[in-house]
N, C-alpha and C positions, 0 to 999 in steps of 0.2 A: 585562532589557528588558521594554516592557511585555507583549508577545507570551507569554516563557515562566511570567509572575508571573499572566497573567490567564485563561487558555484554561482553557473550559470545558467539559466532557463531556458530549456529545448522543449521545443514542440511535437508531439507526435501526433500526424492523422492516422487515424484509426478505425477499425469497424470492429463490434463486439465479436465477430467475426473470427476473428486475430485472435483475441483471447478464449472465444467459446469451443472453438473449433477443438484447443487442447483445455478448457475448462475443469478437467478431471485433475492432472495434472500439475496445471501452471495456478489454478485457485485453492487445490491442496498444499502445492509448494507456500504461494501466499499465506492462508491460515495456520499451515505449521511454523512457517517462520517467523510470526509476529507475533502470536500468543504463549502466554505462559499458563499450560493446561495443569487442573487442579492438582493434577498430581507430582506435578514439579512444582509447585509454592513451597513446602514446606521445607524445600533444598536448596533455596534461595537466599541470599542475602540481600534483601532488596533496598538496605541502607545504602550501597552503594550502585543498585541497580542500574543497567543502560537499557534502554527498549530494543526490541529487537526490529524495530522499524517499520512498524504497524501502519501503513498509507491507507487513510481514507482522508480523502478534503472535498468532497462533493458533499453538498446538502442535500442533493437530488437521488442521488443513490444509497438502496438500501437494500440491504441482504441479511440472509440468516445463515449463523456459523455454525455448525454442528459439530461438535467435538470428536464425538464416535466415542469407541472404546480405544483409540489409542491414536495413537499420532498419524498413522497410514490409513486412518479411518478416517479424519478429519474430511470438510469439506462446505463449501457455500452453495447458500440453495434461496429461493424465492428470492433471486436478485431480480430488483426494477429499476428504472431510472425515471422520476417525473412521474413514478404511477404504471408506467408500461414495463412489461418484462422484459429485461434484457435483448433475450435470446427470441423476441419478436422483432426485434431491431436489428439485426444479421447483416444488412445491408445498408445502413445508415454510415455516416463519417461523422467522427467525433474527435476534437483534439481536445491532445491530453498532456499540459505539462509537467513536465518532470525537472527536477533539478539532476544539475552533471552528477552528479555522484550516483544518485541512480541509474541516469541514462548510460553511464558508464559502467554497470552490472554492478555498483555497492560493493563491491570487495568481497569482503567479507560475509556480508550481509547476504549474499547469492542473488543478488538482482540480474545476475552470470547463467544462468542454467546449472549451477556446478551445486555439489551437494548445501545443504545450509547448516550451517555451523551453530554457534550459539547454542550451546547444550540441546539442539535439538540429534531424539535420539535417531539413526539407522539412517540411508545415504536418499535421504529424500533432494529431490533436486528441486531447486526453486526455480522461478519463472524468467526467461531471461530477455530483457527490457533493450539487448545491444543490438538485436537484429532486425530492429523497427528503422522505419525511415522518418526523422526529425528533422527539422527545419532550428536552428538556432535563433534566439529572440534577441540575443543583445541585452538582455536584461540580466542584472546582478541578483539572486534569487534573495540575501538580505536588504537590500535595500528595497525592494517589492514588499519585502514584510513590515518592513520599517514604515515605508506610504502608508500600506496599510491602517497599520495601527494607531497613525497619524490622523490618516482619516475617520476613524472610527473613534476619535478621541483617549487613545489610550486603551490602556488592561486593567478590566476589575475583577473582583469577585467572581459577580453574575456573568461576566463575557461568557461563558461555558454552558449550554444549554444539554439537556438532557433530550433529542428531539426522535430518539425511535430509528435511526438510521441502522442500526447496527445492534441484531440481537446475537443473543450465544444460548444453543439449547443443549 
Protein backbone atom coordinates (compact mmCIF):
# COMPACT_ATOMS: atom_id res chain seq x y z
CA UNK A 1 0.00 0.00 0.00
CA UNK A 2 0.98 3.29 -0.42
CA UNK A 3 1.09 4.09 3.37
CA UNK A 4 3.57 1.07 4.31
CA UNK A 5 6.08 1.63 0.89
CA UNK A 6 6.17 5.60 1.95
CA UNK A 7 6.27 6.66 5.68
CA UNK A 8 8.84 8.61 6.69
CA UNK A 9 10.80 9.04 10.05
CA UNK A 10 10.46 12.41 11.95
CA UNK A 11 12.13 13.44 14.68
CA UNK A 12 10.73 14.90 17.71
CA UNK A 13 12.70 16.85 20.74
CA UNK A 14 11.08 16.59 23.56
CA UNK A 15 10.92 17.03 27.34
CA UNK A 16 8.57 14.73 29.42
CA UNK A 17 7.46 18.03 29.94
CA UNK A 18 5.23 18.32 26.81
CA UNK A 19 3.53 15.25 27.61
CA UNK A 20 3.30 15.31 31.62
CA UNK A 21 2.33 18.74 31.80
CA UNK A 22 -1.35 17.33 30.01
CA UNK A 23 -0.44 13.57 31.43
CA UNK A 24 -4.15 13.11 32.61
CA UNK A 25 -5.36 13.64 29.48
CA UNK A 26 -3.15 13.04 26.57
CA UNK A 27 -1.89 9.34 28.50
CA UNK A 28 -5.69 8.51 29.13
CA UNK A 29 -6.35 9.53 25.37
CA UNK A 30 -3.33 6.95 24.76
CA UNK A 31 -4.53 3.92 27.10
CA UNK A 32 -8.05 4.34 25.83
CA UNK A 33 -7.03 4.17 22.34
CA UNK A 34 -4.86 1.31 22.22
CA UNK A 35 -6.40 -1.37 24.47
CA UNK A 36 -9.06 -3.57 24.18
CA UNK A 37 -10.59 -3.43 27.81
CA UNK A 38 -12.07 -6.84 29.22
CA UNK A 39 -15.15 -5.84 28.62
CA UNK A 40 -15.16 -5.27 25.00
CA UNK A 41 -13.38 -8.81 24.02
CA UNK A 42 -16.32 -10.71 24.03
CA UNK A 43 -17.81 -8.02 21.18
CA UNK A 44 -14.99 -8.54 19.26
CA UNK A 45 -14.16 -10.41 16.29
CA UNK A 46 -10.73 -10.65 16.62
CA UNK A 47 -10.29 -13.07 13.55
CA UNK A 48 -10.20 -10.32 11.49
CA UNK A 49 -8.96 -7.92 14.16
CA UNK A 50 -6.77 -4.48 13.38
CA UNK A 51 -4.84 -3.01 16.53
CA UNK A 52 -5.82 -0.05 17.68
CA UNK A 53 -2.21 1.25 17.56
CA UNK A 54 -0.74 0.51 20.85
CA UNK A 55 2.97 2.52 20.56
CA UNK A 56 5.50 1.40 22.96
CA UNK A 57 9.11 0.68 21.28
CA UNK A 58 11.41 1.77 24.19
CA UNK A 59 13.02 -0.93 26.31
CA UNK A 60 13.82 1.66 28.60
CA UNK A 61 10.39 2.64 29.49
CA UNK A 62 8.03 1.26 31.73
CA UNK A 63 4.69 1.99 33.13
CA UNK A 64 1.67 0.71 34.74
CA UNK A 65 -1.87 0.81 33.01
CA UNK A 66 -4.76 0.87 35.13
CA UNK A 67 -7.85 0.13 33.67
CA UNK A 68 -10.28 1.73 36.17
CA UNK A 69 -13.84 0.91 35.98
CA UNK A 70 -14.34 2.24 32.65
CA UNK A 71 -12.85 3.77 29.89
CA UNK A 72 -12.71 7.58 31.48
CA UNK A 73 -11.13 6.08 34.37
CA UNK A 74 -8.29 4.56 32.59
CA UNK A 75 -4.88 5.77 32.93
CA UNK A 76 -0.80 5.24 33.27
CA UNK A 77 1.03 5.43 36.55
CA UNK A 78 4.64 4.58 37.90
CA UNK A 79 6.05 5.48 34.40
CA UNK A 80 10.12 5.41 34.53
CA UNK A 81 12.66 5.50 31.94
CA UNK A 82 16.08 3.68 32.63
CA UNK A 83 14.86 3.21 36.41
CA UNK A 84 14.08 7.03 37.01
CA UNK A 85 10.65 8.52 37.14
CA UNK A 86 9.45 10.14 34.35
CA UNK A 87 8.10 13.08 35.78
CA UNK A 88 11.75 13.58 37.73
CA UNK A 89 13.00 14.33 34.34
CA UNK A 90 10.69 17.59 33.42
CA UNK A 91 13.47 19.16 32.07
CA UNK A 92 15.63 16.84 30.31
CA UNK A 93 15.32 16.57 26.03
CA UNK A 94 14.53 13.48 24.53
CA UNK A 95 13.98 12.65 20.80
CA UNK A 96 11.29 10.72 19.82
CA UNK A 97 10.72 9.12 16.46
CA UNK A 98 7.79 8.81 14.96
CA UNK A 99 6.81 7.65 11.66
CA UNK A 100 4.53 10.24 9.11
CA UNK A 101 1.44 8.71 9.67
CA UNK A 102 1.54 9.45 13.27
CA UNK A 103 3.35 12.57 13.06
CA UNK A 104 0.63 13.45 10.96
CA UNK A 105 -2.28 12.78 13.88
CA UNK A 106 -2.99 8.93 12.47
CA UNK A 107 -6.30 9.73 10.95
CA UNK A 108 -8.26 7.84 12.17
CA UNK A 109 -6.45 6.65 14.79
CA UNK A 110 -6.63 10.30 16.91
CA UNK A 111 -3.01 10.79 16.91
CA UNK A 112 -5.05 14.50 16.04
CA UNK A 113 -6.35 15.63 19.47
CA UNK A 114 -10.04 14.75 17.86
CA UNK A 115 -12.13 12.13 19.61
CA UNK A 116 -10.86 8.34 19.04
CA UNK A 117 -12.63 6.25 17.23
CA UNK A 118 -12.29 2.44 16.98
CA UNK A 119 -15.14 1.40 19.04
CA UNK A 120 -13.81 3.35 21.69
CA UNK A 121 -16.83 4.40 23.69
CA UNK A 122 -17.79 8.53 24.66
CA UNK A 123 -15.81 11.52 22.87
CA UNK A 124 -12.48 10.87 24.65
CA UNK A 125 -9.90 12.78 22.74
CA UNK A 126 -6.62 11.38 22.00
CA UNK A 127 -3.18 12.98 22.33
CA UNK A 128 -2.25 15.14 19.57
CA UNK A 129 1.41 14.35 18.01
CA UNK A 130 0.87 17.60 15.15
CA UNK A 131 1.76 20.31 17.32
CA UNK A 132 5.24 19.14 18.25
CA UNK A 133 8.35 20.49 16.51
CA UNK A 134 10.19 17.64 14.16
CA UNK A 135 12.98 17.61 12.39
CA UNK A 136 12.53 15.16 9.34
CA UNK A 137 15.32 12.28 9.10
CA UNK A 138 15.28 11.30 5.42
CA UNK A 139 14.74 7.86 6.42
CA UNK A 140 12.20 5.50 4.86
CA UNK A 141 10.56 4.10 8.19
CA UNK A 142 10.25 0.25 6.17
CA UNK A 143 13.37 0.07 5.06
CA UNK A 144 14.90 0.98 8.75
CA UNK A 145 12.87 -2.11 9.78
CA UNK A 146 14.12 -4.10 7.10
CA UNK A 147 18.21 -3.07 8.28
CA UNK A 148 17.02 -3.97 11.12
CA UNK A 149 16.00 -7.36 10.93
CA UNK A 150 18.86 -7.89 8.75
CA UNK A 151 21.00 -7.15 11.32
CA UNK A 152 19.59 -8.91 13.90
CA UNK A 153 19.63 -12.07 11.58
CA UNK A 154 16.11 -12.35 10.85
CA UNK A 155 12.61 -13.19 12.96
CA UNK A 156 12.03 -16.24 15.25
CA UNK A 157 10.06 -17.54 17.63
CA UNK A 158 11.96 -16.38 20.53
CA UNK A 159 12.66 -12.67 18.99
CA UNK A 160 9.70 -11.56 21.49
CA UNK A 161 10.71 -11.41 24.94
CA UNK A 162 8.33 -11.00 27.83
CA UNK A 163 10.65 -8.14 29.70
CA UNK A 164 8.15 -6.23 32.47
CA UNK A 165 7.92 -2.98 30.40
CA UNK A 166 4.35 -2.81 30.40
CA UNK A 167 1.84 -4.00 33.19
CA UNK A 168 -2.10 -3.79 33.23
CA UNK A 169 -3.74 -3.86 36.74
Amino acid sequence: SFWSCRLGVSVCSCSPATTLDSRDESLKGFVKQSLVRPEEADALDFSGFISRGFLHFSDGLRYRLVLGDTVADARAEDITLHGQPLDSMSERQFRVAFNSYVRLGGFSEAWNGKAIGAGVPGQIQGMDLRGLEYEESGLVYRNEIIAQIRQDGGISANAATLDGRLTVA
